[in-house]
N, CA, C and O atoms as a GROMACS GRO file, in nm:
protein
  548
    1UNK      N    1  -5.091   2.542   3.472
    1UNK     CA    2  -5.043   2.506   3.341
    1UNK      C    3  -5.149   2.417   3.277
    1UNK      O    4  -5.227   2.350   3.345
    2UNK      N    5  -5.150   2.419   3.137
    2UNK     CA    6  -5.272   2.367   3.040
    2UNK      C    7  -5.245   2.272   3.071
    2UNK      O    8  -5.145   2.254   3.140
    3UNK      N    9  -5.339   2.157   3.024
    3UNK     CA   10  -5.262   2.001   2.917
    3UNK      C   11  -5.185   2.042   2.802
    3UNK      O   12  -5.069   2.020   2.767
    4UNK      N   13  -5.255   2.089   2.765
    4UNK     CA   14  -5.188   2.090   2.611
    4UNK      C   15  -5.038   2.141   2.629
    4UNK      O   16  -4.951   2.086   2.562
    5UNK      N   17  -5.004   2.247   2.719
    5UNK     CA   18  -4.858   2.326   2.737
    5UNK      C   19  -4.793   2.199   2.830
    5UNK      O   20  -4.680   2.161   2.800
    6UNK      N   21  -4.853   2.144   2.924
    6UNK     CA   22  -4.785   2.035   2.995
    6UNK      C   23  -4.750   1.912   2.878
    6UNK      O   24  -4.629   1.893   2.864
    7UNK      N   25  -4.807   1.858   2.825
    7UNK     CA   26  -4.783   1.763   2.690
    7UNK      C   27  -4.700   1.830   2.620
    7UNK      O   28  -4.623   1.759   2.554
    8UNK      N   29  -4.684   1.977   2.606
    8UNK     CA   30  -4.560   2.021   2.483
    8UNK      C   31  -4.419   2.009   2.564
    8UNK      O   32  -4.311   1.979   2.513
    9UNK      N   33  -4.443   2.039   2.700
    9UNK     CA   34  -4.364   2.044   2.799
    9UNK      C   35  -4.265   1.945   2.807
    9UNK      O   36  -4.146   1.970   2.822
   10UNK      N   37  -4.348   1.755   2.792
   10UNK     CA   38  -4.323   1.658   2.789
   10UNK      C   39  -4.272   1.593   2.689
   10UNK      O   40  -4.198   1.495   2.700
   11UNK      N   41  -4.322   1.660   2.551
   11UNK     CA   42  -4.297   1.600   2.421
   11UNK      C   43  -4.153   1.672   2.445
   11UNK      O   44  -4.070   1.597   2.498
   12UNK      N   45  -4.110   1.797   2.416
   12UNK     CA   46  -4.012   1.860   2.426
   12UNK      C   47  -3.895   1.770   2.504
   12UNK      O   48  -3.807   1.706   2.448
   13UNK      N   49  -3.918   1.782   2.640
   13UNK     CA   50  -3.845   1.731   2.753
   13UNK      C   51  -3.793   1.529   2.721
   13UNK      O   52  -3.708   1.458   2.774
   14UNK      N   53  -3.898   1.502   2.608
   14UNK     CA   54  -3.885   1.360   2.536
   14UNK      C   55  -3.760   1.375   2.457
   14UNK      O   56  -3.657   1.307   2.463
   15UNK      N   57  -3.794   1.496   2.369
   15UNK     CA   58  -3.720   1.476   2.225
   15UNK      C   59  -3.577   1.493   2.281
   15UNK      O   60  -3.481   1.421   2.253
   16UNK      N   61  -3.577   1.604   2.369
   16UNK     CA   62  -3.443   1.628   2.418
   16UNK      C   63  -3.368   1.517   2.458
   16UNK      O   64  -3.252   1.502   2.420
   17UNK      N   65  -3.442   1.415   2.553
   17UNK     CA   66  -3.380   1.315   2.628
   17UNK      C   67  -3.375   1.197   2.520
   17UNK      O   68  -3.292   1.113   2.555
   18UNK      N   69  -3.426   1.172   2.422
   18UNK     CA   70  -3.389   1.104   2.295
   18UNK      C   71  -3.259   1.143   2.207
   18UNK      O   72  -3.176   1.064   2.161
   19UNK      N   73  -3.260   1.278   2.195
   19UNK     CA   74  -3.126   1.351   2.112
   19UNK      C   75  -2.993   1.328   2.198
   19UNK      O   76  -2.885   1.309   2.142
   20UNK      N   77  -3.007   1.331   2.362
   20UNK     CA   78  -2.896   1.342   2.471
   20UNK      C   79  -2.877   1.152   2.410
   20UNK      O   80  -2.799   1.109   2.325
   21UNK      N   81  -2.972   1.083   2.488
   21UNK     CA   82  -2.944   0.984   2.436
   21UNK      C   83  -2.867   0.917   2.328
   21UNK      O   84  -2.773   0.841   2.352
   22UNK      N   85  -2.913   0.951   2.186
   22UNK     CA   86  -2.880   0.937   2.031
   22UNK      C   87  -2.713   0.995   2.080
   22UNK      O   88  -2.606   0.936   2.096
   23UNK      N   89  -2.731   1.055   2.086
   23UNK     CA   90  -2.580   1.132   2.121
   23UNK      C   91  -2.470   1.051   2.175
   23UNK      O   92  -2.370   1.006   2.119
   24UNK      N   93  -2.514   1.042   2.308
   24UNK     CA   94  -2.422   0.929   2.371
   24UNK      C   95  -2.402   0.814   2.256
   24UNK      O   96  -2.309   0.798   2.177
   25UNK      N   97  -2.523   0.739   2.275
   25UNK     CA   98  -2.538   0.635   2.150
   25UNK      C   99  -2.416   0.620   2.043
   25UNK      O  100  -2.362   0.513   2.014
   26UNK      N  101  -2.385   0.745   1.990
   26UNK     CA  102  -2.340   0.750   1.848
   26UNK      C  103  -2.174   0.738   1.911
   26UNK      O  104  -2.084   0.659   1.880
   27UNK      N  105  -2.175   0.852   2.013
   27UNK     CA  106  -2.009   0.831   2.062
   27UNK      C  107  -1.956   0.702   2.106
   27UNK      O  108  -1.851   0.655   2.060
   28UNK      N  109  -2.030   0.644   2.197
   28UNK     CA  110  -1.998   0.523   2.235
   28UNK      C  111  -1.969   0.395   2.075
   28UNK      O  112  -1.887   0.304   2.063
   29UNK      N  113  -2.081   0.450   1.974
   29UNK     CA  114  -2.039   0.334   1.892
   29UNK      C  115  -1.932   0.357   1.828
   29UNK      O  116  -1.857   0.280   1.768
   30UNK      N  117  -1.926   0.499   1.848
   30UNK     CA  118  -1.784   0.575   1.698
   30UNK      C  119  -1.645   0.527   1.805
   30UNK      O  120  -1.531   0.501   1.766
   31UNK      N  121  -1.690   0.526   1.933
   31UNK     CA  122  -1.519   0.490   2.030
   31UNK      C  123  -1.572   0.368   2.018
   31UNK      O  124  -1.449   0.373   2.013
   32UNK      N  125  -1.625   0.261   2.009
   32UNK     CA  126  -1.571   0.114   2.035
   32UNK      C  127  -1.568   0.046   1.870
   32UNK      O  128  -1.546  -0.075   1.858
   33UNK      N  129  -1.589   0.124   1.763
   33UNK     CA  130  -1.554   0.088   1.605
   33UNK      C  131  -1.400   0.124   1.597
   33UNK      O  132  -1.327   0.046   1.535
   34UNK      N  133  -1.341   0.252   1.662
   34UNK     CA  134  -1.235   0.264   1.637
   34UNK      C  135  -1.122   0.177   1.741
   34UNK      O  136  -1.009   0.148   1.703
   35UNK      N  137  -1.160   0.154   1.840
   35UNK     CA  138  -1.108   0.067   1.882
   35UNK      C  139  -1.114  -0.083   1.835
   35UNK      O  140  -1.020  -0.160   1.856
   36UNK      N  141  -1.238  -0.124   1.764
   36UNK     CA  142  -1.202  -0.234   1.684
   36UNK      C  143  -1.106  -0.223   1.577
   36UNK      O  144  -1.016  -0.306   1.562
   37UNK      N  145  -1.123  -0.125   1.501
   37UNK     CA  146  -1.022  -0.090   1.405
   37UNK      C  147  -0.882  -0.083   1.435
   37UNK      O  148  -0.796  -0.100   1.348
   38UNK      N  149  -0.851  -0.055   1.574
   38UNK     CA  150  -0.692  -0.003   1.668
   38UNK      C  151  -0.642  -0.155   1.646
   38UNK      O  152  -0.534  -0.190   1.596
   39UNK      N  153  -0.760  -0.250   1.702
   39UNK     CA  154  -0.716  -0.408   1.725
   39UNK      C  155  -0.683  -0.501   1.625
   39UNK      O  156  -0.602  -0.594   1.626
   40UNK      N  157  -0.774  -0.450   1.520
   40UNK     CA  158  -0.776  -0.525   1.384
   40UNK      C  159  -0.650  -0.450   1.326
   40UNK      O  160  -0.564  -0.537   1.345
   41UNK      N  161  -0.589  -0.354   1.272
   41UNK     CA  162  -0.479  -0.285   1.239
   41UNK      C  163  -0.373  -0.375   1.354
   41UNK      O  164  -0.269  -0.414   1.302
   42UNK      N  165  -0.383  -0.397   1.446
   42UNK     CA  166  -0.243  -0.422   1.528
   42UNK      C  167  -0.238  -0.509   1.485
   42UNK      O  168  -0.132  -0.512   1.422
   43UNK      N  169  -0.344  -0.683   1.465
   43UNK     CA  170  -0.360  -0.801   1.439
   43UNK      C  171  -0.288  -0.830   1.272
   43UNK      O  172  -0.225  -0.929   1.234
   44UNK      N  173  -0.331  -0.683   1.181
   44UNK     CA  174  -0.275  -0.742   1.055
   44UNK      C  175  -0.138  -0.660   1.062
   44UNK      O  176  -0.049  -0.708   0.992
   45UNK      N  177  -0.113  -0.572   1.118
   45UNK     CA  178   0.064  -0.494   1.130
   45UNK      C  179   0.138  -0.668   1.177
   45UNK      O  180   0.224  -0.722   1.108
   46UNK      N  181   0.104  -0.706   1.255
   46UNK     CA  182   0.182  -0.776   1.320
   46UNK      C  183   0.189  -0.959   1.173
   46UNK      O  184   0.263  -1.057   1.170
   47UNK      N  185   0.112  -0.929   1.115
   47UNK     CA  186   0.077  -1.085   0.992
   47UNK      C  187   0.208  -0.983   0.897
   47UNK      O  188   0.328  -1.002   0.882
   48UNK      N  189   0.146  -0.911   0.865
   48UNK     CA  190   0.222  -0.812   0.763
   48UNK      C  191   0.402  -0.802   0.835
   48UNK      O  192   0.501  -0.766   0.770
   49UNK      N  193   0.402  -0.830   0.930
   49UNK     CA  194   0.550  -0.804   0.946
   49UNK      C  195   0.591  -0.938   0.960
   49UNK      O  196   0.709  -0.958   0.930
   50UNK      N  197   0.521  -1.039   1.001
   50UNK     CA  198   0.528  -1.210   0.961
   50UNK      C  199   0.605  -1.214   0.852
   50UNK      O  200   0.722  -1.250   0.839
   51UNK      N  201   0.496  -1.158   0.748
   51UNK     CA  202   0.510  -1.184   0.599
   51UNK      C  203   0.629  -1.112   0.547
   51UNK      O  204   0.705  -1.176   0.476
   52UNK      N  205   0.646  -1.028   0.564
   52UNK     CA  206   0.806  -0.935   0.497
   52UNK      C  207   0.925  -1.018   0.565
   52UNK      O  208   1.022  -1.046   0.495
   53UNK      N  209   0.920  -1.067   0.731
   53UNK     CA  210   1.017  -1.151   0.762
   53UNK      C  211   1.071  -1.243   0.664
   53UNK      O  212   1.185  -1.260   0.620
   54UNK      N  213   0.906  -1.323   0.631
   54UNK     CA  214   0.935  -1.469   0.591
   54UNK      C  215   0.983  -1.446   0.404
   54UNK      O  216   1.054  -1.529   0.347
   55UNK      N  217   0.927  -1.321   0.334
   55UNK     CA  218   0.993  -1.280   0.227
   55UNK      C  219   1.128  -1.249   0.210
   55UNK      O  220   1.192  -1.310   0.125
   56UNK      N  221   1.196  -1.134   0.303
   56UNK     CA  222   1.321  -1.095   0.324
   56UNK      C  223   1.376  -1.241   0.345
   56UNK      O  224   1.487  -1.251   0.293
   57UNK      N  225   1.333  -1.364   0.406
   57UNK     CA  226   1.499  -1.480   0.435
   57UNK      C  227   1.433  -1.541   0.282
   57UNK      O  228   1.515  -1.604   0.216
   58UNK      N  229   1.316  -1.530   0.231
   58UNK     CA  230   1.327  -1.609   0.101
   58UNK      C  231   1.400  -1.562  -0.051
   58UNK      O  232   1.453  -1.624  -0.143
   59UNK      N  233   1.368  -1.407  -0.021
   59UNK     CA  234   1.454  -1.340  -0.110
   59UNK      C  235   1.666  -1.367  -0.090
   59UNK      O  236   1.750  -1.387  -0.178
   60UNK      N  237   1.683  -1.355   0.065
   60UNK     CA  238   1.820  -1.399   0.103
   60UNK      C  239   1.847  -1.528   0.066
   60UNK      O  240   1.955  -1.552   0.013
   61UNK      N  241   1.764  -1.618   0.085
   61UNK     CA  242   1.793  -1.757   0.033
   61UNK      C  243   1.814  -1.778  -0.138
   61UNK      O  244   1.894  -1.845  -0.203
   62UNK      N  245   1.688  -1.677  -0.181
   62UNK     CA  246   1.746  -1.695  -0.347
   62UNK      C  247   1.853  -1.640  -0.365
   62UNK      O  248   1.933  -1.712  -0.425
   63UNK      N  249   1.895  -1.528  -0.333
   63UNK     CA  250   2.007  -1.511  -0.384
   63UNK      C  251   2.188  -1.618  -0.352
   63UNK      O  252   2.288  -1.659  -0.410
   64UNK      N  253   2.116  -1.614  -0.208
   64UNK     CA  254   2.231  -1.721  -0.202
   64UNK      C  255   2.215  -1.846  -0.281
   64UNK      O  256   2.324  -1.900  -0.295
   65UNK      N  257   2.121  -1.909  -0.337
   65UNK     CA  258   2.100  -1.985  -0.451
   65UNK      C  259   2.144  -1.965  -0.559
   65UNK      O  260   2.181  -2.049  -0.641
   66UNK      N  261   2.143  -1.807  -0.572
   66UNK     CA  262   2.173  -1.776  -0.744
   66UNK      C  263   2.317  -1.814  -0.730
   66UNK      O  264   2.373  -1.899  -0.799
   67UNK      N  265   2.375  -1.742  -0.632
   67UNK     CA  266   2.560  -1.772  -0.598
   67UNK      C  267   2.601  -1.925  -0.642
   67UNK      O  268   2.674  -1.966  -0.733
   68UNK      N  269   2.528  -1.990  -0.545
   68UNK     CA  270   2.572  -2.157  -0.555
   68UNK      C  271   2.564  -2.210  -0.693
   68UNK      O  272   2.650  -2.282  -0.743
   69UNK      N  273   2.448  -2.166  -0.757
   69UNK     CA  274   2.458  -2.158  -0.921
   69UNK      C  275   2.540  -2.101  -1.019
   69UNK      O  276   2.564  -2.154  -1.127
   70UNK      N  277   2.593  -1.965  -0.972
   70UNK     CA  278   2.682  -1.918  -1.022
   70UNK      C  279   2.850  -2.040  -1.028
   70UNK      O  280   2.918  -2.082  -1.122
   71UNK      N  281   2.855  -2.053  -0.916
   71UNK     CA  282   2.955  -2.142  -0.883
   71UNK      C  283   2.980  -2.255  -0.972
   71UNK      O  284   3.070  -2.281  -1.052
   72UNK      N  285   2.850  -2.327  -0.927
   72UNK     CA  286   2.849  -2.444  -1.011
   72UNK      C  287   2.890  -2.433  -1.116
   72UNK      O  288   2.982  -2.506  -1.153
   73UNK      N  289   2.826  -2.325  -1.210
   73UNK     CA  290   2.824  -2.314  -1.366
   73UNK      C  291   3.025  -2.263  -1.397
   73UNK      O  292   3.096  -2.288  -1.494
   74UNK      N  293   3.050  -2.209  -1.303
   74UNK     CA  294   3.178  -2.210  -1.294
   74UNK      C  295   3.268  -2.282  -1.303
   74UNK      O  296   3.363  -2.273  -1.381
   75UNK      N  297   3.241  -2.383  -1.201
   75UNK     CA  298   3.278  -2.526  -1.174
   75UNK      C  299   3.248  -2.627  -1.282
   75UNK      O  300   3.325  -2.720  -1.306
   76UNK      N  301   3.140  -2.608  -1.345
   76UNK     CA  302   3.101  -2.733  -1.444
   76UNK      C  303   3.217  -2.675  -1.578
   76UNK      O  304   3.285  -2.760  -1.636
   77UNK      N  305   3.226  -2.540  -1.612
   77UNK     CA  306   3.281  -2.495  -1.711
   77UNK      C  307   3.446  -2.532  -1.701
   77UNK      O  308   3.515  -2.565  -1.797
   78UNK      N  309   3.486  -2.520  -1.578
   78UNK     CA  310   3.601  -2.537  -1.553
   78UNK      C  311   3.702  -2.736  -1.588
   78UNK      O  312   3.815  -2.784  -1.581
   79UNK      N  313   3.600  -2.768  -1.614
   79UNK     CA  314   3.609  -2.912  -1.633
   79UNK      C  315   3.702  -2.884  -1.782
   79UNK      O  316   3.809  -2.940  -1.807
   80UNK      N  317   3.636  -2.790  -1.868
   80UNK     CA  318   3.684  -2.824  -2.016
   80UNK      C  319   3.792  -2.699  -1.993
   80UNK      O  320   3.907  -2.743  -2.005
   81UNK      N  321   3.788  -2.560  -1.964
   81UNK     CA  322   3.859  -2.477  -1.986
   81UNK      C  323   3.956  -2.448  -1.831
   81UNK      O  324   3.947  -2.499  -1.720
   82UNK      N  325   4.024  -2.371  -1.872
   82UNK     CA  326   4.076  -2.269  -1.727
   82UNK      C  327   3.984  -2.270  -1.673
   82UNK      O  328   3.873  -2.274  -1.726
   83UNK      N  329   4.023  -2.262  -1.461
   83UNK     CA  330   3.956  -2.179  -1.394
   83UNK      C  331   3.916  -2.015  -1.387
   83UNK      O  332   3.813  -1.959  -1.348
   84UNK      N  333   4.013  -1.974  -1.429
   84UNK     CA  334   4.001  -1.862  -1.483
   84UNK      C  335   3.922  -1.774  -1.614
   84UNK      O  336   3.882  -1.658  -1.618
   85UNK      N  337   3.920  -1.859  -1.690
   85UNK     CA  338   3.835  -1.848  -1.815
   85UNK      C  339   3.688  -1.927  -1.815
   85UNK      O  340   3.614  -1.938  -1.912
   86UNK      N  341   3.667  -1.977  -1.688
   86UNK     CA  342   3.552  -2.039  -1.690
   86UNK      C  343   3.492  -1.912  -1.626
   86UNK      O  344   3.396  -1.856  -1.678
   87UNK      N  345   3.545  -1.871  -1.519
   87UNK     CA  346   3.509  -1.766  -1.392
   87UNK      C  347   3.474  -1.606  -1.507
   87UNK      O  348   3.407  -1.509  -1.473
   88UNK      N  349   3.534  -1.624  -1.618
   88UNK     CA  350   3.556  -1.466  -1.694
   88UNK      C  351   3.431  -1.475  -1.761
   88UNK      O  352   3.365  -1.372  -1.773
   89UNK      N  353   3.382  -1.602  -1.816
   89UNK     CA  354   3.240  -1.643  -1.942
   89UNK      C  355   3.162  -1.619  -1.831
   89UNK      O  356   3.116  -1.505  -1.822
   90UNK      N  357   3.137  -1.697  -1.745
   90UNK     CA  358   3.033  -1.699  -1.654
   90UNK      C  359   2.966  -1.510  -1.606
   90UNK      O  360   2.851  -1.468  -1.605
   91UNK      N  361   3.111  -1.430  -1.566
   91UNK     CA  362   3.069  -1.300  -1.518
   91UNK      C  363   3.016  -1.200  -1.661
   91UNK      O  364   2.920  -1.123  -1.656
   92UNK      N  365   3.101  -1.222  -1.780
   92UNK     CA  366   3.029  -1.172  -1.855
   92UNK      C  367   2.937  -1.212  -1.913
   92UNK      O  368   2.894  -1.137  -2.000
   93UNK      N  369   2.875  -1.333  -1.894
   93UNK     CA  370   2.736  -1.384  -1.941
   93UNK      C  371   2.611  -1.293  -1.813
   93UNK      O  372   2.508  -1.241  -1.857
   94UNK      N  373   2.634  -1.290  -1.716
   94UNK     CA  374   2.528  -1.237  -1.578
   94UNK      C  375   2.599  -1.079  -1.595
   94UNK      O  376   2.539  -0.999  -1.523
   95UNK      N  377   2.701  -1.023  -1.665
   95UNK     CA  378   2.682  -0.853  -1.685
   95UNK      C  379   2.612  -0.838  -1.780
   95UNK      O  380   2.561  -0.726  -1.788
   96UNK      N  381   2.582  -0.930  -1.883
   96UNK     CA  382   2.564  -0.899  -2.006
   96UNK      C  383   2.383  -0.884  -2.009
   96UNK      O  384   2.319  -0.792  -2.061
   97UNK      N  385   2.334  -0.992  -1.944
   97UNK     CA  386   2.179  -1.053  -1.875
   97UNK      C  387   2.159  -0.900  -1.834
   97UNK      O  388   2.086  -0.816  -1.888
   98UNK      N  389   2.261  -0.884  -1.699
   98UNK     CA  390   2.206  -0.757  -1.612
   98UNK      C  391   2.198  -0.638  -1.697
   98UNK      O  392   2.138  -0.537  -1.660
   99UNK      N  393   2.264  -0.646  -1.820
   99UNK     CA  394   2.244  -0.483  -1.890
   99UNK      C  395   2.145  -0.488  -1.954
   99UNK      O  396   2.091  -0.378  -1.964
  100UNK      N  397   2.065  -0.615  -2.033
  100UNK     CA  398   1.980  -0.611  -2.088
  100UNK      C  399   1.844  -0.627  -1.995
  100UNK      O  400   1.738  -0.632  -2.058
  101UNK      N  401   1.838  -0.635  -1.872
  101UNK     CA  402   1.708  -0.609  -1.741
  101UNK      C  403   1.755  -0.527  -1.714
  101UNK      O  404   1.711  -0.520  -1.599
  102UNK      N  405   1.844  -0.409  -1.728
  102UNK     CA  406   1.856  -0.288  -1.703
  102UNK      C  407   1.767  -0.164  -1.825
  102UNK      O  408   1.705  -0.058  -1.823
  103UNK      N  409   1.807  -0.248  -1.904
  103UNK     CA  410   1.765  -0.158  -2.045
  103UNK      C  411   1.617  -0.163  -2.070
  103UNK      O  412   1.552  -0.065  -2.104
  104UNK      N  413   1.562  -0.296  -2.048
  104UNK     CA  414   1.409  -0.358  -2.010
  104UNK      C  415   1.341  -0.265  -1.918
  104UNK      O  416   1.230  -0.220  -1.947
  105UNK      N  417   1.408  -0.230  -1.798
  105UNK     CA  418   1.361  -0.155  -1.669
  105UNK      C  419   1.330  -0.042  -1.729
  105UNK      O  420   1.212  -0.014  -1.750
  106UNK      N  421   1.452   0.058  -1.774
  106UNK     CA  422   1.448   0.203  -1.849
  106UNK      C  423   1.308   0.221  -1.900
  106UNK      O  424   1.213   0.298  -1.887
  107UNK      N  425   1.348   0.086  -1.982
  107UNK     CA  426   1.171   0.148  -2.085
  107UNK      C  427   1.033   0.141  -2.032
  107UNK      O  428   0.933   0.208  -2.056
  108UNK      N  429   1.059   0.032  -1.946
  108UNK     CA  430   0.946   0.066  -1.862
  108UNK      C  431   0.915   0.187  -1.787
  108UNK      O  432   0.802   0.232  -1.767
  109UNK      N  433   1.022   0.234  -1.750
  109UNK     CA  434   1.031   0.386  -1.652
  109UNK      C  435   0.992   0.440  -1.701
  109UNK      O  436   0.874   0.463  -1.674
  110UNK      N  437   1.034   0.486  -1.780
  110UNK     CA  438   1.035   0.582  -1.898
  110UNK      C  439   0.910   0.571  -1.972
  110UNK      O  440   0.860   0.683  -1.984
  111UNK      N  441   0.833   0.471  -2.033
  111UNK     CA  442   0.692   0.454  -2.084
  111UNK      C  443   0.570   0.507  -2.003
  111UNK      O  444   0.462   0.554  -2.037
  112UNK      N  445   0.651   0.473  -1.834
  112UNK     CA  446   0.530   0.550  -1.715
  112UNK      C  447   0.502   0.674  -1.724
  112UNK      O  448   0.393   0.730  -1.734
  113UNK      N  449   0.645   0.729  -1.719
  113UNK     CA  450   0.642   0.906  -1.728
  113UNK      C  451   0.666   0.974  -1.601
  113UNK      O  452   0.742   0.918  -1.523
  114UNK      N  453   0.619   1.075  -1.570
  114UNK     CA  454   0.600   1.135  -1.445
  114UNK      C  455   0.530   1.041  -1.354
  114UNK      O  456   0.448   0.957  -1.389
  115UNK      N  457   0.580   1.071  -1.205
  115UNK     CA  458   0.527   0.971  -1.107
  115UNK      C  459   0.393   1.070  -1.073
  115UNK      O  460   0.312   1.034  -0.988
  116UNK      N  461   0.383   1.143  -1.115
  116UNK     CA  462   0.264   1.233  -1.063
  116UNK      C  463   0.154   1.173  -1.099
  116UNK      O  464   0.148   1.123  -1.211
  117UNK      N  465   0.027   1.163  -0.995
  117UNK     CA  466  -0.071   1.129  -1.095
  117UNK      C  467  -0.175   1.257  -1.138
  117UNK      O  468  -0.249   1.340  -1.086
  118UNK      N  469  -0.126   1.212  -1.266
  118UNK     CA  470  -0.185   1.285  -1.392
  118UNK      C  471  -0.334   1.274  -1.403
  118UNK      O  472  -0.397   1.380  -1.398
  119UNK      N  473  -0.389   1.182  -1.415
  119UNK     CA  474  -0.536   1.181  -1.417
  119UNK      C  475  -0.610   1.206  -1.332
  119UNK      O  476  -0.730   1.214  -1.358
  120UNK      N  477  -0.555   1.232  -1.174
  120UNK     CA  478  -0.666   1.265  -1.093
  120UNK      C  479  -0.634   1.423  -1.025
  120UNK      O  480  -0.715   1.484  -0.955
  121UNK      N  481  -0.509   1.467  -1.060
  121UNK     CA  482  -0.459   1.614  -1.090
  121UNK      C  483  -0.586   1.643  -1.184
  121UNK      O  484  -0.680   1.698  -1.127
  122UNK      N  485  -0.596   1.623  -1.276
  122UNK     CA  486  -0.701   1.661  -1.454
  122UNK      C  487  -0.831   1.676  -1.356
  122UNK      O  488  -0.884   1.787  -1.356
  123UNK      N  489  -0.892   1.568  -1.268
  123UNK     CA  490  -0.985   1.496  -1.261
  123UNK      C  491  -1.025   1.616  -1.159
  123UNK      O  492  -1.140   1.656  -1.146
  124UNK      N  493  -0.897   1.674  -1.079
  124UNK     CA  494  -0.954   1.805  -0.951
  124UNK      C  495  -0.919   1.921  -1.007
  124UNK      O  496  -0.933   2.014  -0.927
  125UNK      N  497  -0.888   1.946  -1.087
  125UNK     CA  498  -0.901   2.088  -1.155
  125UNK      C  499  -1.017   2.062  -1.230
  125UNK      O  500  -1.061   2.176  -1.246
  126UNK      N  501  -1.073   2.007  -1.270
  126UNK     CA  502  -1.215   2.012  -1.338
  126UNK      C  503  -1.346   2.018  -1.268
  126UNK      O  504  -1.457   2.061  -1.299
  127UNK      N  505  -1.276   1.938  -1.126
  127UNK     CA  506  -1.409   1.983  -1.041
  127UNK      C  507  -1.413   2.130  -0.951
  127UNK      O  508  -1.507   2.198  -0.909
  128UNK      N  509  -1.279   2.141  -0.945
  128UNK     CA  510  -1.255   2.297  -0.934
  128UNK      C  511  -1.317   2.432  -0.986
  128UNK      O  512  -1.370   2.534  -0.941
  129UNK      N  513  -1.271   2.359  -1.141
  129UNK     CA  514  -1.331   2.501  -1.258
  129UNK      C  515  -1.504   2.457  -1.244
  129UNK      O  516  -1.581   2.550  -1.224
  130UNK      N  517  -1.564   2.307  -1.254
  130UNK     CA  518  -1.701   2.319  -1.172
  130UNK      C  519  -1.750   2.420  -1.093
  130UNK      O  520  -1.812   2.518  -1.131
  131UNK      N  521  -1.724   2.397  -1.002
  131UNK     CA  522  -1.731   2.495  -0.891
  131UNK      C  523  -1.751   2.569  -0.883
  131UNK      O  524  -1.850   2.624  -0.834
  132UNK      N  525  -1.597   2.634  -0.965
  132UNK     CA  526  -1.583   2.812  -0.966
  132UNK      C  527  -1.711   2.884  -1.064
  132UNK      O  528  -1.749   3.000  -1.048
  133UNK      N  529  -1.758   2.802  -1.154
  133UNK     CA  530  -1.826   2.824  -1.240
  133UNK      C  531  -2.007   2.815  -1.172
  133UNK      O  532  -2.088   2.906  -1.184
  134UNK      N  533  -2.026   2.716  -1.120
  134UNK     CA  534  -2.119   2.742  -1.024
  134UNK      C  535  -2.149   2.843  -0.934
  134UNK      O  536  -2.265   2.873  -0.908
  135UNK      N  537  -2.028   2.915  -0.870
  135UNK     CA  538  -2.030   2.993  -0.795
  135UNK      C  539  -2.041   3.083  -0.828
  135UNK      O  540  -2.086   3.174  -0.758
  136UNK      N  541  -1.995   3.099  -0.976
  136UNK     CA  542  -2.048   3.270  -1.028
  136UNK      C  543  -2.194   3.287  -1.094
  136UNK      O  544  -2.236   3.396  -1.132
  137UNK      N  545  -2.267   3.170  -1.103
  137UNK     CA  546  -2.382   3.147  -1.137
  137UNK      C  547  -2.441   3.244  -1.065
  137UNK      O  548  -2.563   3.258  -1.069
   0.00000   0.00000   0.00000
């Protein structure tokens, strides 16, 4: 065998054992990124379910606040009128609130439109008809 065919022999037998290498290389980093990612996802699942805990008893606490307020305002009204007629102002003052943040909500709904999104539906049929149009080029 030449030099020159023994050196191609070697360069060859290099590149290969560089590519086997690179190879491994890349798997090993792509499995220990996703396993950082497995760890980091468990670390914030577990903050994130902290946080909805500690929301859900603050949301339960307001409302049981709103009650005790309700009460009160019941109670304070009841000083001048009936218990009964204090208890009747009070519920139709908080139906009356709730129909008008009901009616507030609507229009908001309703101003959104379809939950579909519309602009990036538009945005892939255009790169579509792109395409298709390229392709008959």
């Amino acid at each position: 065998m030449s030099t020159t065919a023994r050196q191609t022999h070697v360069a060859d037998e290099s590149v290969s054992v560089l590519v086997s290498r690179a190879s491994r290389q890349i798997s090993e980093l792509v499995r220990e990124e996703m396993q950082l990612a497995r760890a980091e996802m468990t670390q914030k699942g577990k903050r994130f379910g902290k946080g909805g805990g500690l929301f859900g008893a603050a949301g339960m606490l307001g409302f049981l606040a709103a009650q005790a307020l309700t009460a009160t305002c019941i109670a304070a009204l009841a000083l001048v009128l009936p218990l009964w007629a204090s208890a009747l102002i009070i519920t139709v003052v908080l139906a009356v609130v709730a129909a008008v943040m009901a009616m507030a909500g609507k229009k908001q709904v309703d101003r959104v439109g379809s939950p579909v999104p519309a602009q990036t539906i538009d945005s892939v049929k255009a790169d579509l008809a792109e395409m298709r149009e390229k392709a008959h080029r």
